[in-house]
C-alpha positions as CSV (number, residue, x, y, z in Angstrom):
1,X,10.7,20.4,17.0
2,X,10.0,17.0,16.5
3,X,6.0,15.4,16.6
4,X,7.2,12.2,16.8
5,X,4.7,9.1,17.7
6,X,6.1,7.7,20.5
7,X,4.4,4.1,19.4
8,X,5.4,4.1,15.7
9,X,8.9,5.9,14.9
10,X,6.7,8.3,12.2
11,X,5.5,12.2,12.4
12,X,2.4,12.1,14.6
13,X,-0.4,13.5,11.4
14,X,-3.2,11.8,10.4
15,X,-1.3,10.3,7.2
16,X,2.5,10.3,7.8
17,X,3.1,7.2,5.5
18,X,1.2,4.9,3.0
19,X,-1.6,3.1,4.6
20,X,-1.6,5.1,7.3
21,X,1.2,3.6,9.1
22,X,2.9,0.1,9.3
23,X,-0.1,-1.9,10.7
24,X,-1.6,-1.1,7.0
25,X,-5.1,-0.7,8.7
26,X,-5.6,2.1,5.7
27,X,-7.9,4.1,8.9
28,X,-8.2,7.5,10.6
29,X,-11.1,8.3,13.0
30,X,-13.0,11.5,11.5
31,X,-11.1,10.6,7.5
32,X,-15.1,11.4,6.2
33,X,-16.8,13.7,9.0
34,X,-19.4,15.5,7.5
35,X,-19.3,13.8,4.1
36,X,-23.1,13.8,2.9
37,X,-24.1,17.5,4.6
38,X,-22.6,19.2,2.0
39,X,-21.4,19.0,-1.9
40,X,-18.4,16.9,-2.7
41,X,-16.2,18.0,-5.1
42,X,-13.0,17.0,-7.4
43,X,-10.1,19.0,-8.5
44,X,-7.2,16.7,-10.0
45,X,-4.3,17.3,-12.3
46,X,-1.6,15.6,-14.6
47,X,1.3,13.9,-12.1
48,X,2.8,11.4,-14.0
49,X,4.4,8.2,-12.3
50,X,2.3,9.6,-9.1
51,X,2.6,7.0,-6.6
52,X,1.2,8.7,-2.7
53,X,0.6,11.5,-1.1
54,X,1.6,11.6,2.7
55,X,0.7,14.6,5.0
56,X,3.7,15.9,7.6
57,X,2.4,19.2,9.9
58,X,-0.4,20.9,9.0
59,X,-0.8,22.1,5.4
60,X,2.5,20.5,4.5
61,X,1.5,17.8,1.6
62,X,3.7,16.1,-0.2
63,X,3.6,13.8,-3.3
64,X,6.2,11.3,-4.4
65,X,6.2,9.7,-7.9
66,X,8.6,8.4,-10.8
67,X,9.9,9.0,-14.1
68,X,8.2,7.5,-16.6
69,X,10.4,6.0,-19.7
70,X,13.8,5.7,-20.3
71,X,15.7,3.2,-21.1
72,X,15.9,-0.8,-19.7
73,X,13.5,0.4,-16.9
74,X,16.0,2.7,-15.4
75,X,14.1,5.4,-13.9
76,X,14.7,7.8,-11.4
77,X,12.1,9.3,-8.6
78,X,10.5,12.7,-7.5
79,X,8.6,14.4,-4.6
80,X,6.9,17.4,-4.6
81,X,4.6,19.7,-1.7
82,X,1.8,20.8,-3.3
83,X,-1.3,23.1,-2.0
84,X,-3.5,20.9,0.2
85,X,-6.6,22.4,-1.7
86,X,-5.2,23.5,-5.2
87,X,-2.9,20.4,-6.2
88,X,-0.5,23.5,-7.3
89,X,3.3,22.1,-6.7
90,X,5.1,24.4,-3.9
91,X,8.0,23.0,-4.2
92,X,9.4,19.8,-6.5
93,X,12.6,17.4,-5.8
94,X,13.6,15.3,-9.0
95,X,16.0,13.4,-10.3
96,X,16.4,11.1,-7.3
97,X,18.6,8.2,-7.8
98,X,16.6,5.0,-8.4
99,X,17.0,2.3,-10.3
100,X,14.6,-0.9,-11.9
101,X,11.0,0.5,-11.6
102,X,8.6,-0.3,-9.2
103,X,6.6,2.0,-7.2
104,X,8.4,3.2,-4.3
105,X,7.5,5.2,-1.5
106,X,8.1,8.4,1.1
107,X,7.2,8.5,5.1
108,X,7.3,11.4,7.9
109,X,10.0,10.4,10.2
110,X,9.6,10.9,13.4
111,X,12.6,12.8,13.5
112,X,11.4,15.7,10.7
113,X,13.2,14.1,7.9
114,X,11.1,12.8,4.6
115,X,12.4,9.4,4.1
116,X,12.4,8.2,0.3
117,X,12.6,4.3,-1.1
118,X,12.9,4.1,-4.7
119,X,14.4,1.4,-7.5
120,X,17.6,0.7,-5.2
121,X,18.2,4.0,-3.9
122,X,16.9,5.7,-0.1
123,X,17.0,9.0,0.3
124,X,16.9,11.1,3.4
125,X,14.8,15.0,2.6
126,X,14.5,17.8,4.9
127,X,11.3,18.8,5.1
128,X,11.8,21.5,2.2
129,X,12.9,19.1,0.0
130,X,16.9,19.4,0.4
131,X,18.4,15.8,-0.1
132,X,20.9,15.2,3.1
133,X,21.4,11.3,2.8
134,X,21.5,8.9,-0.1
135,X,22.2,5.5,-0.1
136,X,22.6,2.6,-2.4
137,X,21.0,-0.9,-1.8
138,X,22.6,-3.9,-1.9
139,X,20.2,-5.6,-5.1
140,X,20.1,-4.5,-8.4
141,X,16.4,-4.7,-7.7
142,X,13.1,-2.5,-6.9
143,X,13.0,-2.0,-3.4
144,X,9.2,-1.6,-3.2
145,X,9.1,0.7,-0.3
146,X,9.9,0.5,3.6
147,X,8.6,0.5,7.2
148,X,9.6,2.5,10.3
149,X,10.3,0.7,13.6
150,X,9.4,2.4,17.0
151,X,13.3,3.6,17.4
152,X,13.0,5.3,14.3
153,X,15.0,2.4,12.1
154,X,14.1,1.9,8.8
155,X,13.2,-1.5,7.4
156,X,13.0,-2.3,3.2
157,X,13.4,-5.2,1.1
158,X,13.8,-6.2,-2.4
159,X,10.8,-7.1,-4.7
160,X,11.2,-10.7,-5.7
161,X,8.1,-10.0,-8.7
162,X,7.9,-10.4,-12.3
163,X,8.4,-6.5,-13.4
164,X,6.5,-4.9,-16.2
165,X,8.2,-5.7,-19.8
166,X,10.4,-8.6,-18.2
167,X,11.2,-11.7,-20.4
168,X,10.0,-15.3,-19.4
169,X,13.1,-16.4,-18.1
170,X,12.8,-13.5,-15.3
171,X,13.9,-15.5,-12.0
172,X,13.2,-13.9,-8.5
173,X,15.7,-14.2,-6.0
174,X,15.3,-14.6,-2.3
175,X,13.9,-12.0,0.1
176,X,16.5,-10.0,2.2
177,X,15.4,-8.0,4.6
178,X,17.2,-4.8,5.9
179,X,17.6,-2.6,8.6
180,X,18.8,1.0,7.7
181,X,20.1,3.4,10.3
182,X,17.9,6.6,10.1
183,X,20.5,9.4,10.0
184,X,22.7,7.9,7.9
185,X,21.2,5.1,6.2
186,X,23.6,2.6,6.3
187,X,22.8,-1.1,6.8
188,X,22.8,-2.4,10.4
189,X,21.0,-5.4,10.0
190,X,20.1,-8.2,7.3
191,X,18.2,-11.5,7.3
192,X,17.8,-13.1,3.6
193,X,14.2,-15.2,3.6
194,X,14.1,-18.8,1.8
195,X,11.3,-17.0,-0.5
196,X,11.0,-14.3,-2.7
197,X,8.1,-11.7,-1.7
198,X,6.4,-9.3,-3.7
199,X,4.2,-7.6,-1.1
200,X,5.3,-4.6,0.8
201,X,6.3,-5.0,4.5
202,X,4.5,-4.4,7.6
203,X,5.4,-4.4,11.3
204,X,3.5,-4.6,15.0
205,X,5.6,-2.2,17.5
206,X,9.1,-4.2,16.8
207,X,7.6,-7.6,15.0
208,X,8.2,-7.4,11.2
209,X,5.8,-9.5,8.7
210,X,6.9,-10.4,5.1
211,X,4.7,-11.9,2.9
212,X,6.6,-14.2,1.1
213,X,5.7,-16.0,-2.4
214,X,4.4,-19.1,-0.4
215,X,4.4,-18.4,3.1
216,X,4.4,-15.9,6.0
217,X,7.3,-15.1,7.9
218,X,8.1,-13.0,10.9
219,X,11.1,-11.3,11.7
220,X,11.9,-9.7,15.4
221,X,13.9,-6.5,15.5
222,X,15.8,-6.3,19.6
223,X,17.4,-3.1,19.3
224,X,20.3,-4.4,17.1
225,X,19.9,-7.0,15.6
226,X,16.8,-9.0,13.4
227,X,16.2,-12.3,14.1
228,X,14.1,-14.4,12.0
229,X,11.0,-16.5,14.0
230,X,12.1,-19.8,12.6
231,X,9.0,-21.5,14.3
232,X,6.6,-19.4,12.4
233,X,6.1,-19.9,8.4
234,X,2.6,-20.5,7.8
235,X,2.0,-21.7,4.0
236,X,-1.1,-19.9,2.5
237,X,-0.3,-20.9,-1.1
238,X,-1.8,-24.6,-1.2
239,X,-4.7,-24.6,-4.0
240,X,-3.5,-25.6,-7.5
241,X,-3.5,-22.1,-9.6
242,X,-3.2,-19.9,-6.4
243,X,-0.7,-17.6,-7.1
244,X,0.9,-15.2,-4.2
245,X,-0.5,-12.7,-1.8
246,X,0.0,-9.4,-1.2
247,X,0.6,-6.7,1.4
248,X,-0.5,-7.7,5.1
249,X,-2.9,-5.5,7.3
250,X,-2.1,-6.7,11.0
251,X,-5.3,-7.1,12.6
252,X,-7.6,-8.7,15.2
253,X,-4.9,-10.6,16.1
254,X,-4.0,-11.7,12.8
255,X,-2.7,-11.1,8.9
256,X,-5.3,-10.5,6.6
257,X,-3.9,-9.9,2.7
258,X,-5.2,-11.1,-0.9
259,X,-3.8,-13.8,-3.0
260,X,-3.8,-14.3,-7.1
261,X,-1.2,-11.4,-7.1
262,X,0.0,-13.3,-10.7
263,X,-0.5,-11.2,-13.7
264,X,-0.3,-7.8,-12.2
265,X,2.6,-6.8,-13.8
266,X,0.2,-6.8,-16.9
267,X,-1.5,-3.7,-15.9
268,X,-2.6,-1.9,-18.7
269,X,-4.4,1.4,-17.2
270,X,-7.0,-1.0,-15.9
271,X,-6.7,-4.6,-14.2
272,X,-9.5,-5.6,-15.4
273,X,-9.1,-8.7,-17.3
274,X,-5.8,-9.0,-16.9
275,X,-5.5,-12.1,-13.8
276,X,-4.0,-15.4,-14.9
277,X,-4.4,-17.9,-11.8
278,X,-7.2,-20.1,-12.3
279,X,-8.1,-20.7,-8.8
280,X,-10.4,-18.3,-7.4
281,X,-8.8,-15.2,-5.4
282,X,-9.3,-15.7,-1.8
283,X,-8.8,-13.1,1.8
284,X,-6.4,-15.1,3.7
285,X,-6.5,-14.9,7.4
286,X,-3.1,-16.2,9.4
287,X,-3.7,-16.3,12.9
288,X,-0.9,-14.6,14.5
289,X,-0.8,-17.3,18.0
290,X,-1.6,-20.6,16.4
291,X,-0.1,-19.5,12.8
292,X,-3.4,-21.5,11.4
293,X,-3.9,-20.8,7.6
294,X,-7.7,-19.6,6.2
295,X,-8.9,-19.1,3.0
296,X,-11.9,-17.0,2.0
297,X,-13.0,-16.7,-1.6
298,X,-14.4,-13.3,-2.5
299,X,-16.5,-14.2,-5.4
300,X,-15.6,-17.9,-7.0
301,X,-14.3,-16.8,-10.4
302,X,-11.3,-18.1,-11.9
303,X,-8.5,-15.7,-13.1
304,X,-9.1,-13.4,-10.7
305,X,-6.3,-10.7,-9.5
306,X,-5.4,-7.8,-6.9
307,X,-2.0,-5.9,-6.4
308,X,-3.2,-4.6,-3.0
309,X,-4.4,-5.3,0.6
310,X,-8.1,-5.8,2.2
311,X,-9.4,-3.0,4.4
312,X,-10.5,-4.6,7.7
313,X,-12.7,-3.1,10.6
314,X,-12.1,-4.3,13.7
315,X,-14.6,-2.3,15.6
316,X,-17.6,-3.5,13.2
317,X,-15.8,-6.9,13.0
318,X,-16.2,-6.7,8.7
319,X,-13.4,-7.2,5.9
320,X,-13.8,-6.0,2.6
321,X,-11.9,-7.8,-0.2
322,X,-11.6,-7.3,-3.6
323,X,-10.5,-9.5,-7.3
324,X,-9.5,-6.5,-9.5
325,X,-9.8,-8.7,-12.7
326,X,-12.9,-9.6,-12.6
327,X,-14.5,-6.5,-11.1
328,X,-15.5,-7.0,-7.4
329,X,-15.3,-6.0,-4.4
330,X,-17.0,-8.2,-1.8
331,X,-17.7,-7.5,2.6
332,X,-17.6,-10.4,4.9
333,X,-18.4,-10.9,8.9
334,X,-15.5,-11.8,11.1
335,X,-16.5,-14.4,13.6
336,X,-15.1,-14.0,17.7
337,X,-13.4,-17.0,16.2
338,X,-11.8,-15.8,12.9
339,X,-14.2,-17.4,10.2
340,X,-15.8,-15.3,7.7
341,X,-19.0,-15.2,6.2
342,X,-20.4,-13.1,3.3
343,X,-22.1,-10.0,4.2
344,X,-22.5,-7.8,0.8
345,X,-20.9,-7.7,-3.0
346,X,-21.2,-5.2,-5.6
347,X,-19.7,-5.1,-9.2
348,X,-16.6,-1.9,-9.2
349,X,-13.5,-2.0,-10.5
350,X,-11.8,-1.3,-7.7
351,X,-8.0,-2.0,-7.8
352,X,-6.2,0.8,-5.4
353,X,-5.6,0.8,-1.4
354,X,-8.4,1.8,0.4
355,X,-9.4,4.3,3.5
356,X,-11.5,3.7,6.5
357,X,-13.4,5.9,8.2
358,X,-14.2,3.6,12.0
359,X,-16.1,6.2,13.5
360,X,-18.5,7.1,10.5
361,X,-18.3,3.6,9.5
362,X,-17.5,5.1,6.3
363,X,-14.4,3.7,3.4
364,X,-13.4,5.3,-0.1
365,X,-12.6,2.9,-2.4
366,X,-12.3,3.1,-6.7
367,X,-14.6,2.5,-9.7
368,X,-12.7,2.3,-13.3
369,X,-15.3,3.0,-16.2
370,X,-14.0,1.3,-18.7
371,X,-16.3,2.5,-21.4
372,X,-15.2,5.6,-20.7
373,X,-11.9,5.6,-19.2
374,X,-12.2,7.5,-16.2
375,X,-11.4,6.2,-12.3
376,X,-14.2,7.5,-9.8
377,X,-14.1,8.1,-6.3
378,X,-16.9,6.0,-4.7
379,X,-17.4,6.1,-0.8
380,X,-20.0,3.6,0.8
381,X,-21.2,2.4,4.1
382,X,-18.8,-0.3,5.4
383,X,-21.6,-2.4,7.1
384,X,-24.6,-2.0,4.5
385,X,-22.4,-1.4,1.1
386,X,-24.3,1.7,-0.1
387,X,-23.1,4.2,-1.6
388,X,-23.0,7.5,-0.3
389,X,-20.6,9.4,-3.2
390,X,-19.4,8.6,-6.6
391,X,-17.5,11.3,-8.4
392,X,-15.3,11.5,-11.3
393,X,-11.5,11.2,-9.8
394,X,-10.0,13.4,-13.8
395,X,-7.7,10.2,-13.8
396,X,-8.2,8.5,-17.2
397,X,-6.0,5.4,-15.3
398,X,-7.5,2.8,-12.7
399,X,-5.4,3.6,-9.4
400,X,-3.3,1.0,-8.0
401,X,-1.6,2.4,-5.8
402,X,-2.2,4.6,-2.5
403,X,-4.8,7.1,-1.2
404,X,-4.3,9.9,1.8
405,X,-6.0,11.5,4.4
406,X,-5.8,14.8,4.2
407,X,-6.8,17.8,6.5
408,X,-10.5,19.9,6.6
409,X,-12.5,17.1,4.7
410,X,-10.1,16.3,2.4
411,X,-9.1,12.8,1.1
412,X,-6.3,12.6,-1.9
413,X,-5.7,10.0,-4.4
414,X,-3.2,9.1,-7.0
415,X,-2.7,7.4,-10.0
416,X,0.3,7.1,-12.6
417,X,-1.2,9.5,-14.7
418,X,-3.0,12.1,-12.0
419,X,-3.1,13.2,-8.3
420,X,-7.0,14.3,-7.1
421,X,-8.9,15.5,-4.6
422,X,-12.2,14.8,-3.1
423,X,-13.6,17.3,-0.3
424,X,-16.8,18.4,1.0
């Protein structure tokens, strides 16, 4: 019986994919109801390669994640359905055909299936974790996940970054977009960008948005065919030292992402001091209509860095961004006409995706203690900054990568070392 969204091609739950779903707005009404009535707590436990956590019907989670090692970066990929509460794996799926790593990623279809992007390799899962499809991609590249149009059709690309370990003379190639057929995977359409991009994809109903090393473009799927908006490609990298952006979050009539994504493949279990651009890391804003360019910075420094988008409430009208580097996160005002000013900042080492809470007002984001090696869960007040809860997350790794709602005051999170827990 399918629980397909009618509007977004995915299983209707309150997490069927990473960020939510493919606006990347990283928010579910009621994600923290009740949080500060009762005592939070944290159970966690050893997932290596853990990349996200996705939610299908109700008490059916399931974890996706790599292998870690091997040899020239070959590595294959895994998914698992593990006990909402417990962590306890159900049921585990490994071995899955990849290829060059970079973290992949795993979505509810809207037609039942668990759809799985990894290295070069897409796999299509029952929802017991039988493998029914795979399919090889065209690159011999990471294809750093995938979206899901409103008829279901899948959309990935290649990731045109510099990966972990890779020699100087690493050269990115091009973009090419693709359109996969859901039930059998196989390419129906493809549009090759005049850019690399490194961030992951988002789309608006049938409008697809790549962030390219340089510039925006936009892409328009009609049913069959994807047509690239050659009027649109706004430039956002124009300061000496900026390096490139990141994943888009399609919002208020706009993209919102980070820049300074240069030096990320440095990670060493923390970000922190790890950036290499010497301008300062800025929240860009591309205005959707008039594809005008603006830059925000979110705290001045030099060699600042993030690997992930800005969380943006539309209903309070406030963007948080973050530099990962140099340990801040940072809220601004949106203006009726756009512009940003500074509302709050805090020091935190905050270097994963982040939730939003738009009823409570409420978002989780991440502390790394690096004294002591530990990632925290810290949720605070969107508008004020103040923290409400800050817990120990039993992941001795900052978190880069992608957080979950979960079910009965529940919110997950992952790292390459642990998957956790945080309820009330």
């Amino acid at each position: 019986m399918s629980a397909v969204d009618p509007k977004s091609g995915y299983w209707s739950s309150s997490w069927p994919a990473e960020d939510g779903g493919p606006l990347r707005q990283q928010s579910t009404p009621g994600a923290f109801a009740g949080l500060g009535t009762g005592e939070a707590r944290v159970v966690s436990r050893d997932a290596h390669g853990a990349t996200m956590v996705i939610r299908r019907d109700a008490g059916e989670v399931f974890l996706t994640g790599h292998s870690v090692g091997g040899e020239a970066g070959e590595q294959t990929s895994w998914v698992e359905r593990i006990d909402s509460n417990t962590l306890e794996v159900l049921n585990r799926c490994e071995g899955l055909a990849g290829g060059l790593a970079w973290p992949g990623g795993i979505a509810a279809h809207g037609d039942g299936s668990l759809i799985v992007v990894f290295g070069r390799h897409v796999h299509r899962l029952t929802n017991d974790l039988e493998i029914e499809v795979t399919a090889e991609l065209p690159r011999h590249r990471p294809y750093n996940s995938f979206v899901v149009l409103p008829d279901g059709h899948i959309v990935t690309k290649d990731f045109g970054g510099r990966l972990p370990g890779a020699a100087d003379s690493f050269v990115a190639e091009n973009c090419e977009v693709l359109v996969l057929a859901p039930s059998t995977l196989e390419i129906v359409a493809r549009v090759e960008l005049s850019e690399p991009s490194i961030a992951r994809l988002s789309v608006d109903g049938n409008t697809v948005y790549v962030v390219g090393d340089h510039s925006l473009f936009r892409l328009e799927w009609n049913g069959s065919s994807l047509e690239l908006d050659a009027t649109f490609a706004p430039r956002y990298r124009t300061i000496e030292g900026q390096t490139y952006g990141w994943d888009a979050v399609i919002a208020l009539g706009a993209a919102w992402f980070l820049d300074n994504g240069g030096g990320s493949e440095n990670y060493v279990g923390t970000f922190r001091g790890q950036g290499i651009s010497p301008a300062p890391l800025h929240l860009v804003r591309v205005d959707l209509e008039t594809a005008d360019v603006s830059l925000t910075e979110i705290c001045g420094l030099p060699n600042g860095m993030v690997a992930n988008p800005p969380l943006i409430d539309e209903r309070r009208m406030i963007a948080v961004g973050f530099d990962s580097a140099n340990g801040i996160l940072a809220a601004f005002d949106i203006d009726a006409d756009g512009s940003t000013s500074p509302r709050w900042s805090v020091e935190q080492n905050h270097g994963s995706h982040m939730i939003l809470d738009p009823t409570s007002g409420l978002f989780l984001s991440a502390h790394h203690d690096n004294d002591r090696w530990m990632e925290q869960f810290v949720v605070r007040e969107i508008a004020s900054g103040r923290e409400v809860v800050r817990l120990d997350s039993g992941s001795p790794l900052q978190s880069v990568v992608f957080p979950a709602v979960g079910e009965s005051r529940t919110v997950y999170a992952c790292s390459f070392s642990t998957v956790s827990a945080l309820s009330w």
